[in-house]
C-alpha positions as CSV (number, residue, x, y, z in Angstrom):
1,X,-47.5,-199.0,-111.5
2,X,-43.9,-200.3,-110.8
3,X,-44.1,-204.1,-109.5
4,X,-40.8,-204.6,-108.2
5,X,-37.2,-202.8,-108.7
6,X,-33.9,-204.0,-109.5
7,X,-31.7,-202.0,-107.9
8,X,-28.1,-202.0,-110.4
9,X,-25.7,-200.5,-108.1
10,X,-24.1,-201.5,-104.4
11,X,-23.3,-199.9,-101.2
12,X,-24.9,-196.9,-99.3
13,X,-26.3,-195.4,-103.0
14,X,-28.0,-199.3,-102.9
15,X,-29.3,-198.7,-99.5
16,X,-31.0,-195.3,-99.9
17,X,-32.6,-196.8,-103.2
18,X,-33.8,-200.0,-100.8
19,X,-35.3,-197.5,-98.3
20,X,-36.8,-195.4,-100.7
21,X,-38.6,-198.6,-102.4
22,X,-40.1,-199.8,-98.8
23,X,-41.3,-196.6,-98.1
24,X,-43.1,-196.5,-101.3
25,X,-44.2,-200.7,-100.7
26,X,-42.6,-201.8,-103.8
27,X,-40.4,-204.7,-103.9
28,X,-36.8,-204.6,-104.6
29,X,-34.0,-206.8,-105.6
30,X,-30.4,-206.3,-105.3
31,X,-27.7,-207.5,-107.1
32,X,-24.2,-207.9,-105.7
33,X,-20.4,-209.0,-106.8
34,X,-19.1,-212.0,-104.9
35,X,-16.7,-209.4,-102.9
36,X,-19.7,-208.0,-101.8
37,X,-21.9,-210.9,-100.2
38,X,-21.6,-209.5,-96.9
39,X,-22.9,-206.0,-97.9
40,X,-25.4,-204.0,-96.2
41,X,-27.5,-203.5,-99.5
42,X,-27.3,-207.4,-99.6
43,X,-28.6,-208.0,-96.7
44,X,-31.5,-205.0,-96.8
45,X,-33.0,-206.1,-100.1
46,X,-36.5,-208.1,-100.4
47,X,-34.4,-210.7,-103.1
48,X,-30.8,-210.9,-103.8
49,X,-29.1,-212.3,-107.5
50,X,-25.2,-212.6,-107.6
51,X,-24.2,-210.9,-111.3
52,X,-20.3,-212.0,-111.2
53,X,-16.8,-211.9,-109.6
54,X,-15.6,-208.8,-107.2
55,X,-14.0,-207.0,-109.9
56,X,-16.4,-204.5,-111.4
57,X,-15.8,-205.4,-115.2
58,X,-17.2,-208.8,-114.6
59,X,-20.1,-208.1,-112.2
60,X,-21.8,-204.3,-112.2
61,X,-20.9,-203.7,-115.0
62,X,-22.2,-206.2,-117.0
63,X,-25.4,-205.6,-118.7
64,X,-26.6,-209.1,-120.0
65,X,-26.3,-210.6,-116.2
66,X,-27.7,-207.0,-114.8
67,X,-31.1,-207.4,-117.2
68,X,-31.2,-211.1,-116.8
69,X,-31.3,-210.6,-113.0
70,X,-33.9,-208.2,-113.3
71,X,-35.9,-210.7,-115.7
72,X,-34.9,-213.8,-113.7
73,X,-36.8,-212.1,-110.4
74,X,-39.6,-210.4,-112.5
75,X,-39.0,-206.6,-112.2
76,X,-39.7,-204.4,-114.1
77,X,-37.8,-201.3,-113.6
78,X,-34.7,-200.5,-112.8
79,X,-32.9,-198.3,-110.6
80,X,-28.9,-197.2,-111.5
81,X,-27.7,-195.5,-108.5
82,X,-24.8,-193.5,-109.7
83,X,-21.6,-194.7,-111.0
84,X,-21.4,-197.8,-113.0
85,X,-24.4,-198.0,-115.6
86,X,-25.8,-195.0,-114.0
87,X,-25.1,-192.5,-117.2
88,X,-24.6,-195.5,-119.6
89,X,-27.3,-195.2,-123.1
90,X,-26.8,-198.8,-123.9
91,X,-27.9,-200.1,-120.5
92,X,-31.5,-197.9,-121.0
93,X,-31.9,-199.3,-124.1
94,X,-31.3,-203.1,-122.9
95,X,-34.0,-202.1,-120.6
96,X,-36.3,-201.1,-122.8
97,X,-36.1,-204.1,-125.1
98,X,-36.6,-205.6,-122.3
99,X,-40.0,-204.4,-121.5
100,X,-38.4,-202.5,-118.4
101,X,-38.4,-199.2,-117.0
102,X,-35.3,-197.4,-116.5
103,X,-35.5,-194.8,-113.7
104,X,-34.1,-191.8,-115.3
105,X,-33.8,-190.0,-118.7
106,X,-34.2,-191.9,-122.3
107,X,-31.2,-193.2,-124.4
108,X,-31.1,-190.3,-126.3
109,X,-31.1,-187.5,-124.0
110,X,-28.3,-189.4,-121.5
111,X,-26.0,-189.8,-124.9
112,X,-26.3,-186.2,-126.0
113,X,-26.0,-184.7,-122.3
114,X,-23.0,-187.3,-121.8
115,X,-21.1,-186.2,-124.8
116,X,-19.6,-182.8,-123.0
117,X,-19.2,-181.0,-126.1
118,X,-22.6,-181.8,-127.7
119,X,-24.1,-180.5,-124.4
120,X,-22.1,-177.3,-124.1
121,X,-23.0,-176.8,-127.7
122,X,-27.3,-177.4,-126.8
123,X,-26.7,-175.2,-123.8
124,X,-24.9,-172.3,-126.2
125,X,-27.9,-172.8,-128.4
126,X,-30.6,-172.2,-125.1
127,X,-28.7,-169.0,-124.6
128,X,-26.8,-170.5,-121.5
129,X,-23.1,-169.5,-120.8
130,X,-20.9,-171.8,-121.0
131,X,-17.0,-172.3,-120.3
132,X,-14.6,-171.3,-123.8
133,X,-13.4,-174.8,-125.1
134,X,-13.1,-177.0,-127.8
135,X,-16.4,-177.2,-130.9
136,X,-16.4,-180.4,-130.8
137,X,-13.9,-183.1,-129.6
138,X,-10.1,-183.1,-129.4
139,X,-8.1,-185.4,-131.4
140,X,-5.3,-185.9,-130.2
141,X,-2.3,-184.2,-128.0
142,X,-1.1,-182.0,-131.2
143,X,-4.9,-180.3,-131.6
144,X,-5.2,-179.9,-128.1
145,X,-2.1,-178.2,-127.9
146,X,-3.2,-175.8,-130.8
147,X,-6.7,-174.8,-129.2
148,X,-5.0,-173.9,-125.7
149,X,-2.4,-171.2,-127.4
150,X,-6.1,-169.9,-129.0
151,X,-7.7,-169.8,-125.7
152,X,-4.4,-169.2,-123.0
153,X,-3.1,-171.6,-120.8
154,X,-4.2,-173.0,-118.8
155,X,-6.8,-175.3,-119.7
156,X,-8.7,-178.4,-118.6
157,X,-8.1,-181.5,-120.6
158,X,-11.7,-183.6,-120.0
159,X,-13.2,-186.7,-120.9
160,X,-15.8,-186.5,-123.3
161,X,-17.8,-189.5,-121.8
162,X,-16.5,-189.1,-118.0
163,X,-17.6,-187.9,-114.6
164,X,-16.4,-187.8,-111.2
165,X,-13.6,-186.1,-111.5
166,X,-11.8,-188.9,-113.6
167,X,-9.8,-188.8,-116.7
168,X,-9.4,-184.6,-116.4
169,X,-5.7,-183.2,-116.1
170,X,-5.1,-179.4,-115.8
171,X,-2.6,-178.5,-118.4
172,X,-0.6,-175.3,-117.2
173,X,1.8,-175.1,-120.5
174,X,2.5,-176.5,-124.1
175,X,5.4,-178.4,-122.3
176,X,2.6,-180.6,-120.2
177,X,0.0,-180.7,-123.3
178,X,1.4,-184.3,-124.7
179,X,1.9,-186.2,-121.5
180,X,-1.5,-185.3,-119.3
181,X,-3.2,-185.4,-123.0
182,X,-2.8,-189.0,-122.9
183,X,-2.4,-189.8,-119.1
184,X,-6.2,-188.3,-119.0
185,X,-7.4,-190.2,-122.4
186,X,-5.8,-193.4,-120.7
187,X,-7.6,-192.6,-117.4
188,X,-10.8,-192.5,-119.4
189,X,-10.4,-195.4,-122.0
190,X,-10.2,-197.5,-119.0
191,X,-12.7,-195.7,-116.4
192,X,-15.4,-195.3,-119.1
193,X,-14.2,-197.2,-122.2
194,X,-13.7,-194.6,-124.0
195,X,-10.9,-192.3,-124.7
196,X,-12.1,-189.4,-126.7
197,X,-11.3,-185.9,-124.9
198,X,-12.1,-182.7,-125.1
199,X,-10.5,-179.2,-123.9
200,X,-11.7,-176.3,-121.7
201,X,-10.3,-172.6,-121.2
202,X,-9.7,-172.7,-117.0
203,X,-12.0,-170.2,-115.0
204,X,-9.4,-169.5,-112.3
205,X,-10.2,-169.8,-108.6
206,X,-14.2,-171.0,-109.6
207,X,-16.6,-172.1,-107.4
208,X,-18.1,-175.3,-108.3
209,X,-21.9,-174.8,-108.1
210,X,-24.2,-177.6,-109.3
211,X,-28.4,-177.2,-109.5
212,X,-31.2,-179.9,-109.1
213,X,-33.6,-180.4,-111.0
214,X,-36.6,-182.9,-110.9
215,X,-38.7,-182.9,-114.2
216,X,-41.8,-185.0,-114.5
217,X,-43.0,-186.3,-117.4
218,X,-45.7,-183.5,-118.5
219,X,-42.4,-181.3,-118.8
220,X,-42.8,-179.5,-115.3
221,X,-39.6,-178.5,-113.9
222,X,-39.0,-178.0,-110.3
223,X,-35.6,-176.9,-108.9
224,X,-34.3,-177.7,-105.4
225,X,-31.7,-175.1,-104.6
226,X,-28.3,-175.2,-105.3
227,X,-25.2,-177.0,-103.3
228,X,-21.6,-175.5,-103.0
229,X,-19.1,-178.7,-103.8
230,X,-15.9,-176.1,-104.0
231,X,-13.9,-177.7,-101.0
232,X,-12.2,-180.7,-103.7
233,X,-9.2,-183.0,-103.8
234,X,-8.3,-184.2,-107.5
235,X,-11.4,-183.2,-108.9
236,X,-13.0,-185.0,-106.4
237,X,-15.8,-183.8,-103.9
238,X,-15.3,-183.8,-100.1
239,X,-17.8,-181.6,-98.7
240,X,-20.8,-180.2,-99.9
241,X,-23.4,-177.3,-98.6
242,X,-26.3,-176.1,-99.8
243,X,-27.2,-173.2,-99.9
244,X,-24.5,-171.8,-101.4
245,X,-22.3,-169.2,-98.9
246,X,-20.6,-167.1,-102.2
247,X,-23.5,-166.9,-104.0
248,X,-26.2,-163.6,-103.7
249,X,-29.9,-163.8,-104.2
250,X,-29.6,-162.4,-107.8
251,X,-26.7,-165.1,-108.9
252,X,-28.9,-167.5,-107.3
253,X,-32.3,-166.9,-109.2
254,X,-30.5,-166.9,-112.4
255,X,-28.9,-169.9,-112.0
256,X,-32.3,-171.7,-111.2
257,X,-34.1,-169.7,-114.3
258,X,-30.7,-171.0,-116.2
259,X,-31.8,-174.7,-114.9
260,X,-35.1,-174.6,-116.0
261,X,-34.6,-173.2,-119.7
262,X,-31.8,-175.6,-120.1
263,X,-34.1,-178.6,-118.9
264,X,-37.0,-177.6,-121.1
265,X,-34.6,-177.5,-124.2
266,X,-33.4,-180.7,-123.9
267,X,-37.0,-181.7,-122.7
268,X,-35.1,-183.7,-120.0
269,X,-37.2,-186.3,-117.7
270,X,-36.5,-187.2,-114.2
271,X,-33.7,-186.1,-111.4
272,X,-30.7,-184.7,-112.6
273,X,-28.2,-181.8,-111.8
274,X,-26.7,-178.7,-113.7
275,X,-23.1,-178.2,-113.1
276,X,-21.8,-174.6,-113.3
277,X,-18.4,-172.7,-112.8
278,X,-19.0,-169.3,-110.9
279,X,-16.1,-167.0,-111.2
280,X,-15.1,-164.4,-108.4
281,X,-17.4,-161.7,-110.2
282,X,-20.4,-164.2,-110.0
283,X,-20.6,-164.8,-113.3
284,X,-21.4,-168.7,-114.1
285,X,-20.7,-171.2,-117.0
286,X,-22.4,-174.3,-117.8
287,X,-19.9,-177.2,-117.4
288,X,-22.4,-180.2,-117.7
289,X,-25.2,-182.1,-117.0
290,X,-25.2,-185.5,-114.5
291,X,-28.6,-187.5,-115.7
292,X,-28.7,-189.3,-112.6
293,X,-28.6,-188.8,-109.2
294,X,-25.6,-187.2,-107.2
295,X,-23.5,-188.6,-104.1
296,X,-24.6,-185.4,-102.9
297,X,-27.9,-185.2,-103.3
298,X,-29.1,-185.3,-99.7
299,X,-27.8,-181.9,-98.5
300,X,-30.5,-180.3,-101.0
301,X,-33.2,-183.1,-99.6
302,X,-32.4,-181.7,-96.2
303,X,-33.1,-177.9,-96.9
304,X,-36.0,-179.0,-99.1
305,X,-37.9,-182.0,-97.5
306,X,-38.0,-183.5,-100.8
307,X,-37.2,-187.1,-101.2
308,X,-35.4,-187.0,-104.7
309,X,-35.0,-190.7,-105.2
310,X,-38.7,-191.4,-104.1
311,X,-39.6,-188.6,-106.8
312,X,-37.6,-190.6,-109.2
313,X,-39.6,-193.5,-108.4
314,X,-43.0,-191.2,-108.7
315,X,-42.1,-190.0,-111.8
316,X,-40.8,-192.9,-113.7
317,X,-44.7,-194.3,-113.1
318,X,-46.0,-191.4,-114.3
319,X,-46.8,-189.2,-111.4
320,X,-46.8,-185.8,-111.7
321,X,-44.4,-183.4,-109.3
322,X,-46.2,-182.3,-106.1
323,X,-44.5,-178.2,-106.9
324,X,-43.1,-176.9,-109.8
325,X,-40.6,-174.2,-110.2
326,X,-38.3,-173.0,-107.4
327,X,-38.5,-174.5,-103.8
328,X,-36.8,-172.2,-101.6
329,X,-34.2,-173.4,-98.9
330,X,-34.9,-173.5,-95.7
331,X,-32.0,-173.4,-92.9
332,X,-28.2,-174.6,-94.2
333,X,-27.2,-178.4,-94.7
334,X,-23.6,-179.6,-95.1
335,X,-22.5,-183.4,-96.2
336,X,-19.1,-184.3,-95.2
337,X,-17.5,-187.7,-97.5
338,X,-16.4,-190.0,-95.5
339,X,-13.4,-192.1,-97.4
340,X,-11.4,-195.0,-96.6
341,X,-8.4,-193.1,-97.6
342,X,-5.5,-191.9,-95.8
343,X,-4.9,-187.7,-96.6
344,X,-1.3,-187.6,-94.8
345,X,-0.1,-190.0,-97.1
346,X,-1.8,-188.5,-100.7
347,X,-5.1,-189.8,-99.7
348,X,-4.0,-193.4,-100.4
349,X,-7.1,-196.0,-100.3
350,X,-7.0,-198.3,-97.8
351,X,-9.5,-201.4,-96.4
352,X,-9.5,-203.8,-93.7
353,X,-12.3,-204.5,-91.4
354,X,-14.3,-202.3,-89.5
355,X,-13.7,-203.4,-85.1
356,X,-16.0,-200.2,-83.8
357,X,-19.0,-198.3,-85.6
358,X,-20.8,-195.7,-83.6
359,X,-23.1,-193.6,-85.9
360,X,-23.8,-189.8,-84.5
361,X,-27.5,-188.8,-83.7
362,X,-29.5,-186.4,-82.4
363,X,-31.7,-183.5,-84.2
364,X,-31.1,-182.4,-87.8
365,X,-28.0,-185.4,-88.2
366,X,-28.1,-187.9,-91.1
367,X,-25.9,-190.9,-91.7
368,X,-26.3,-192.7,-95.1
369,X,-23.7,-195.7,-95.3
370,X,-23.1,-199.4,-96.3
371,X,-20.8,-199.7,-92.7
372,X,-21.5,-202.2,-89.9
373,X,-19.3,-203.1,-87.1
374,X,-17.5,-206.9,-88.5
375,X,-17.9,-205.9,-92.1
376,X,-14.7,-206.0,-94.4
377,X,-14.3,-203.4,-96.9
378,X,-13.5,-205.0,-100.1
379,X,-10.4,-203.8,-102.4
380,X,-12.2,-203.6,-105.9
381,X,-14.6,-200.4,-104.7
382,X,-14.7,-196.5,-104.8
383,X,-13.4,-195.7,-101.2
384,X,-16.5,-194.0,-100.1
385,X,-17.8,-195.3,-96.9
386,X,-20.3,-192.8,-95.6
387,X,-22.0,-189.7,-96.0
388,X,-22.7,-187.6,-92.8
389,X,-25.5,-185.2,-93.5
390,X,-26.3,-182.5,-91.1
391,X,-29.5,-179.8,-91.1
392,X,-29.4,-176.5,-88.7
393,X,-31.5,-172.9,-89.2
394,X,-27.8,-171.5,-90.8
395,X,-24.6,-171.9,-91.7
396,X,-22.6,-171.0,-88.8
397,X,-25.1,-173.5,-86.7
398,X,-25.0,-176.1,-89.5
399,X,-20.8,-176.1,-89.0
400,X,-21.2,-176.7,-85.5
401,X,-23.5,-179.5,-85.4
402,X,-21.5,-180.9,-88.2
403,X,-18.6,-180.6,-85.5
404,X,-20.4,-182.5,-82.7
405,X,-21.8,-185.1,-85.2
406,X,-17.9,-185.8,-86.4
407,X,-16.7,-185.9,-82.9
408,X,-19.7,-188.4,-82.0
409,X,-18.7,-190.8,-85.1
410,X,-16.6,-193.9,-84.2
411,X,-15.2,-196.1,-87.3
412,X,-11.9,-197.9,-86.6
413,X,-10.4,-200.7,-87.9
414,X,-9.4,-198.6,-90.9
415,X,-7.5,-194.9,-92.1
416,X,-10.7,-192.5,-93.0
417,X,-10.3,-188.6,-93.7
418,X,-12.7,-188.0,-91.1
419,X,-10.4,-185.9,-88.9
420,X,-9.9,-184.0,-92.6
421,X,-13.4,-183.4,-92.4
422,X,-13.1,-181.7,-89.1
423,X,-9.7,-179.7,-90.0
424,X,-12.1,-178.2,-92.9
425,X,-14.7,-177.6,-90.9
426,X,-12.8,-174.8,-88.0
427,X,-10.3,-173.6,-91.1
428,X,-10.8,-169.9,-91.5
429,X,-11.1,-170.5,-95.3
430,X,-13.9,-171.8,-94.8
431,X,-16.0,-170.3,-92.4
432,X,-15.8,-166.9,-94.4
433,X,-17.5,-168.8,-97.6
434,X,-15.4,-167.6,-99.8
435,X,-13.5,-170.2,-100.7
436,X,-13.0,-172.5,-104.4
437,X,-12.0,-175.1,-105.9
438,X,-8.4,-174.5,-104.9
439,X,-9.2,-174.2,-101.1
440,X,-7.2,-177.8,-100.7
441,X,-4.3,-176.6,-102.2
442,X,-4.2,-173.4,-101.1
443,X,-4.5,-174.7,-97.4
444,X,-1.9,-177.5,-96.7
445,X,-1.6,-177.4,-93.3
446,X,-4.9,-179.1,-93.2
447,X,-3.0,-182.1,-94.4
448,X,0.0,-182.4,-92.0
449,X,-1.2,-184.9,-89.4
C-alpha cells in the first residue's frame, strides 16, 4: 500500500494528480518553486515543501531537493506528472535508492524507450512499422546531411532524448541541413541536457495518431482508444479528439494490436502512449513512445470512463487492471489547449494576472486548470493554462458543445488562443476530419485577428 505521494510536478497536471490521490484517501504533498507559492496545486495539497527559486533549473528540476522533500514529509512514492523529471531514468533510480516508488515504468525501460533510435530499432525488431531514419544517432550536421540525400528531402531533424515538440526542425534542403542541425541540437542541449539528434525521412501531410496503453504489472495490457492530435502549431499540440475522424475500423484495430505487441516486447509497466504517423493511404509508423502520462490524456478518459492517473496509482501498488485488451469508445471527446499566448502575433507567451475566471459547465464539459480569479501567472512556465475537455454521443455534437463551452469560458486579464480554439472548431478543414498535421499552415486565415 502507498502511504502518502509526492507529487514532482506543478500546475493543472499537479491538481489532477491531487484529486486523484483524495479520491483514492492517500495523502499527498506538493512541492512548488518560490514563483509558484500562490498556485492552485499549492494550495490543494495535504502538505506543501518549497524545492528552490522560480526558475526551473533550480527548483523542479532538481532531484536531491525533489527526493529530500519526499523523505523530509515521509512518502513514499512519487508521482512525475509530465514534463520536467517525468521521462527522466536518473530521477527513478534516486527513487529507488531511496526506498520509494516511482509511479511509472523502471530506469531501464524509460532510457531505452527515450533514446528514439533505440526504440524505433525494438519496435523494428516486434515487427512494428516504423518511419525510414537514421540506425542509430546523428553526429553531427555533415552525417545528417549525407543520410537525407539517402532517404529524400525532406526530413525531420529530432532530439534523441526530447519530447513536446522541442528541439525538432524540418529540414526541406541540403542548403538548411547545417543551420536547423544545430538550432535543434541547441534547442535540446538546453531543453533536455542533451544534444544528441537523430534524423527521420518526412511522411508528408501525416496524421498524428497516438494510442494508450495501461499495463499492470502481471503484464496485462489494456488499450483505451486512440486520440487525433493532427491540428498542431510548431510541433506543438492544440486540440485533440478521440476517436480518431480519419481513421477506419480496420486502421484502428491494428493500431491497438500494434500497441499491445509493442508493450509486451518491451514488457512495459504502467500508463503510457504509442505515437504513430498515419499517411493519407492509412498506413501508420511508429514514431515513439511517451512513458508517462499525456497533457491529453483526458479526452480518452472521457470516451472510456477510465481514470488513467488513478490506474497509475492502482498499479504502482500492485493492483491488477480491472479489463484487459481493447476498451471500445463510446461517443466523441475533444480537448482544446488553452495557452497564454497570443496567435496574431506568432503565438508569443504572455502573463499578467488573471481579473475574471468563469469556467463553462453543464453535461459532458470538463475543465482541468491551475487558474483562479487574482492569481498571477508566473514568467518561468510552459504557457499552458487550461485544458477544456468536452464529451457528446459524436463528433459533430461533440464540436458543438465544445462551441458553447468556449463561448461560456471567461479568462481576462491576459492574451489566450481561446478564440483560436473556436476559429478551429467552425473551419471547414476541420469538420470534414480529414485534416494533418499541416492544417495550421495550410489555413492562415484562422490567424488574422
Amino acid at each position: 500500500m502507498l502511504s502518502k505521494i509526492l507529487i514532482a510536478n506543478r500546475g493543472e497536471v499537479a491538481v489532477r494528480v491531487i484529486r486523484a490521490c483524495h479520491e483514492l484517501d492517500i495523502p499527498c504533498v506538493a512541492v512548488y518553486s518560490e514563483a509558484d507559492v500562490d498556485s492552485l496545486h499549492v494550495k490543494e495539497a495535504d502538505e506543501i515543501v518549497c524545492i528552490g527559486p522560480g526558475p526551473v533549473s533550480g527548483s523542479y528540476l532538481q532531484i536531491r531537493n525533489i527526493i529530500g522533500a519526499a523523505e523530509i514529509t515521509g512518502c513514499d512514492a512519487i508521482h512525475p506528472g509530465y514534463g520536467f523529471l517525468a521521462e527522466n531514468p536518473d530521477f527513478v533510480l534516486s527513487c529507488e535508492d531511496n526506498d520509494m516508488v516511482f509511479i511509472g515504468p523502471g530506469a531501464d525501460l524509460m532510457r531505452s524507450m527515450g533514446d528514439k533510435s533505440l526504440a524505433k530499432q525494438l519496435m523494428k525488431e516486434a515487427r512494428i512499422p516504423v518511419v525510414p531514419g537514421s540506425e542509430g544517432t546523428v553526429a553531427d550536421a555533415s552525417e545528417g546531411g549525407r543520410l537525407a540525400e539517402s532517404y529524400g528531402y525532406p526530413v525531420m531533424v529530432k532530439a534523441a532524448a526530447g519530447g513536446g515538440g522541442r528541439g525538432m526542425r524540418l529540414v526541406n534542403s541540403p542548403a538548411e541541413m547545417e543551420n536547423l542541425f544545430n538550432m535543434a541540437s541547441a534547442e535540446a542541449e538546453t531543453a533536455f541536457g542533451d544534444g544528441t539528434m537523430y534524423l527521420e525521412k518526412v511522411i508528408v501531410g501525416p496524421h498524428h495518431v497516438e494510442v494508450q496503453v495501461l499495463v499492470d504489472k502481471a503484464g496485462s495490457v489494456l488499450t483505451l482508444g486512440e486520440r487525433d492530435c493532427s491540428v498542431q502549431r510548431r510541433h506543438q499540440k492544440l486540440v485533440e479528439e478521440s476517436p480518431s475522424p480519419f481513421l477506419d475500423a480496420e486502421t484502428r484495430q491494428k493500431m491497438s494490436e500494434a500497441a499491445i505487441v509493442a508493450c509486451r516486447a518491451c514488457g512495459y509497466e504502467n500508463a503510457g502512449t504509442l505515437e504513430f504517423l498515419v499517411d493519407n493511404e492509412r498506413n501508420f509508423y511508429f514514431m515513439e513512445m511517451n512513458t508517462r502520462i499525456q497533457v491529453e490524456h483526458p479526452v480518452s478518459e472521457m470516451v472510456t470512463g477510465i481514470d488513467i492517473v488513478r490506474e497509475q496509482i492502482r498499479i504502482a501498488r500492485g493492483d491488477l487492471l480491472p479489463h484487459t485488451g481493447a476498451l471500445q469508445p463510446r461517443g466523441h471527446a475533444i480537448e482544446l489547449r488553452i495557452n497564454a499566448e497570443d496567435p496574431a502575433n506568432d503565438f508569443r507567451p504572455n502573463t499578467g494576472t488573471i481579473s475574471r475566471y468563469v469556467t463553462p459547465g453543464g453535461p459532458g464539459v470538463r475543465v482541468d486548470s491551475h487558474l483562479y480569479e487574482g492569481y498571477t501567472i508566473p514568467v518561468f512556465y510552459d504557457s499552458l493554462l487550461a485544458k477544456l475537455i468536452v464529451w457528446d454521443v459524436d463528433r459533430p455534437a461533440a464540436i458543438r458543445r465544445a462551441l458553447r463551452a468556449l463561448d461560456e469560458y471567461v479568462i481576462e486579464g491576459i492574451v489566450t488562443n481561446k478564440e483560436l480554439c473556436a476559429r478551429i472548431l467552425k473551419a471547414p478543414a476541420f469538420r470534414d476530419g480529414e485534416y494533418t498535421t499541416a492544417f495550421i499552415e495550410e489555413n492562415m486565415e484562422l490567424l488574422q485577428f
